[in-house]
C-alpha positions, 0 to 999 in steps of 0.5 A: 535733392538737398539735405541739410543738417543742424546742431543745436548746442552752442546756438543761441535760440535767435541764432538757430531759428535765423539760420533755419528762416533763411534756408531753403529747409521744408522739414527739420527732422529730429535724429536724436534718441533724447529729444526731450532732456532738460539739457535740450532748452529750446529745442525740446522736441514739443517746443521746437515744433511749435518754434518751428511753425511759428517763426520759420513755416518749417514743419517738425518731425521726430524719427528717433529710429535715425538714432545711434542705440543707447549703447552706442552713444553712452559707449562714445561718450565714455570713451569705449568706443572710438569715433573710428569704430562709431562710424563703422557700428553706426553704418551697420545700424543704417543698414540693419534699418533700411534707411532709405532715401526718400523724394519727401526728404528734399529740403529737410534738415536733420537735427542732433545736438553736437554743434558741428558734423564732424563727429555726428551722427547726423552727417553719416546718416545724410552721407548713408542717404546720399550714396542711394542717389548721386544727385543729392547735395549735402548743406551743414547749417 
């Protein structure tokens, strides 16, 4: 199984969707919790589903319950909270949810904007998920 992960920020739109085209990505799956801000440009969550479609054959699905809280991002980006204590208070939210690994997640890609995984929240979901199977490939685009 593979999972993928994308960031949208400091992409230009040719620049995204070509790296999407020339996966293997079924499935991008929004993990924002504001899908839809004007700071979003192509990737509004209605834009980018028809985007999707039409340019890449890849299918859309928002699921904003992958979301840190509103808390927790806005705490983050004030710099009350570390990234040290974001990974442990995100790590308790994919446990309080359940998150669960399923065989429909193959070849998606979780989406969120910070430009690189680093300090993203999509690459400690797709590391939470990962750990529930030993076969599962992690890809940064």
């Amino acid at each position: 199984m593979r999972l993928y992960t994308i960031g949208f920020t400091g992409k230009s739109a040719r620049e995204f969707f070509t790296i999407l085209k020339h996966s293997d990505v079924k499935k991008v799956i929004d993990v924002r919790l504001w899908p839809n801000t004007q700071l979003s440009g192509f990737s509004k969550s209605e834009d980018l589903a028809f985007f999707l479609k039409v340019l890449c054959h890849i299918d859309y699905e928002n699921r904003k319950e992958f979301a840190p809280t509103a808390t927790l991002l806005r705490d983050y980006k004030d710099g009350r909270v570390t990234w040290d204590d974001y990974v442990v208070q995100y790590d308790s939210i994919c446990h309080a949810r359940h998150f669960t690994l399923t065989p429909n997640m193959d070849n998606c890609c979780f989406l969120c904007a910070e430009p690189t995984p680093e300090k993203c929240h999509r690459r400690l979901l797709v590391e939470y998920l990962a750990k529930q199977d030993k076969n599962v490939e992690i890809i940064h685009l």
